[in-house]
N, C-alpha and C positions, 0 to 999 in steps of 0.2 A: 316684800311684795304687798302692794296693795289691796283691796278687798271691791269689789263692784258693789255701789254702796245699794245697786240694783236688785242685786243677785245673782248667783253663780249664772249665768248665760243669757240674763234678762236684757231683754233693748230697752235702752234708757228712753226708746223714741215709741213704747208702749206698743200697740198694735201698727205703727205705722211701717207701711212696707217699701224703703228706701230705692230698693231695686227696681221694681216697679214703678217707683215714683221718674226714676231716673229712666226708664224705659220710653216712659208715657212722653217724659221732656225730649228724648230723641227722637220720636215721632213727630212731636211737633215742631221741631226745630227741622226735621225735612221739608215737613210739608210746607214750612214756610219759606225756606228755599227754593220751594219746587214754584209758587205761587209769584214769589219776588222775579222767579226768572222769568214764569210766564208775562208777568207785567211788564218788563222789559221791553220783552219782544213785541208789545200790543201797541198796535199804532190810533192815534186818539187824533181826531180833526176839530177844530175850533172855526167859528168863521164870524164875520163881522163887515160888515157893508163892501162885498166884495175883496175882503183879505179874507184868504182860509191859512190855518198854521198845524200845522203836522207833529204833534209830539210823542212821545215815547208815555209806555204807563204809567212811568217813572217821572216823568216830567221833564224828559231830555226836550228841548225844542230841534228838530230835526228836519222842516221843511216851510218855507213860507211863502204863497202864491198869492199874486196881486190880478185882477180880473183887468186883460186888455182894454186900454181906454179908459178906465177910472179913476186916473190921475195923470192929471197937469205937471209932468217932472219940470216944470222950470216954474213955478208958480208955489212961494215958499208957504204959504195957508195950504193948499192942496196938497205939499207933504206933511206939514205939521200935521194934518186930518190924516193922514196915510200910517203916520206913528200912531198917533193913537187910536185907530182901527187894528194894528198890528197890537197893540199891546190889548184891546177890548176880547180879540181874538185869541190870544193867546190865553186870556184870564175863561175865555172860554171854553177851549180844549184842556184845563188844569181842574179845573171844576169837574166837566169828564172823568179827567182820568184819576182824580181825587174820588169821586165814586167808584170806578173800577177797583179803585185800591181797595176800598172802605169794603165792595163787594166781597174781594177777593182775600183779604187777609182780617175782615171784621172779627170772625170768631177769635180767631188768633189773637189779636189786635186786643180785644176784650180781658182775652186770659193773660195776657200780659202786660197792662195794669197801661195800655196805652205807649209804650216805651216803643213804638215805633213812630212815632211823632205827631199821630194823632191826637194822641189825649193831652191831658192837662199837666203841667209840668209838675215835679214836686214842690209845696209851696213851702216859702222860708218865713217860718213865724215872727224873725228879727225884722221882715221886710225892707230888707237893705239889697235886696238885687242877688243876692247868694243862692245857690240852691243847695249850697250845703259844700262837704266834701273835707 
């Protein structure tokens, strides 16, 4: 039998208290479920010269309204312009709901070293496109 080079019933992890620790991550790991599903359901509106677009918290694109009369459908500039008011608008309710998020999961977000897609990615010292693994 081997001998605890610790001590008879000493935690090798000193005063740290693992249960607890594990407690504290279960919590947060609801609450951030609980916030991920609110965002879901939050509906975010973007709008751009008469295009509004309808997205999800999350960034689903979910709805997209053109204002009667603001475009010439047989007039190929008039839709080229229609595109990219529909993408202007679109960049505009993601910006939104990219703040909602930030609002709503920042702390989290923080304490978690950004690994919801916020933050900075891990960087690779060889700089060859790797992030490691």
């Amino acid at each position: 039998m081997t001998q605890n080079p610790f001590g008879e019933g000493a935690n090798p992890f000193g005063n740290l208290d693992l249960g607890a620790m594990l407690e504290q991550a279960q919590q947060m790991q609801a609450q951030l479920m609980s916030a991920q599903a609110e965002l879901a359901s939050t509906l975010i509106e973007g709008s751009a010269g008469g295009v509004t677009v309808q997205i999800s918290g999350t960034g689903d694109l979910t709805g997209v309204t053109v204002a009667p009369g603001s475009f010439d459908g047989t007039d190929a500039e008039s839709l080229a312009d229609l595109g990219d008011l529909v993408v202007a608008a679109f960049r505009d309710a993601k910006a939104k709901a990219d703040a909602a998020a930030s609002a709503a999961l920042g702390p989290m977000a923080d304490v978690l070293g950004g690994a919801l897609g916020g933050g900075d990615a891990p960087r690779n010292p060889l700089g060859n496109g790797s992030t490691g693994g």
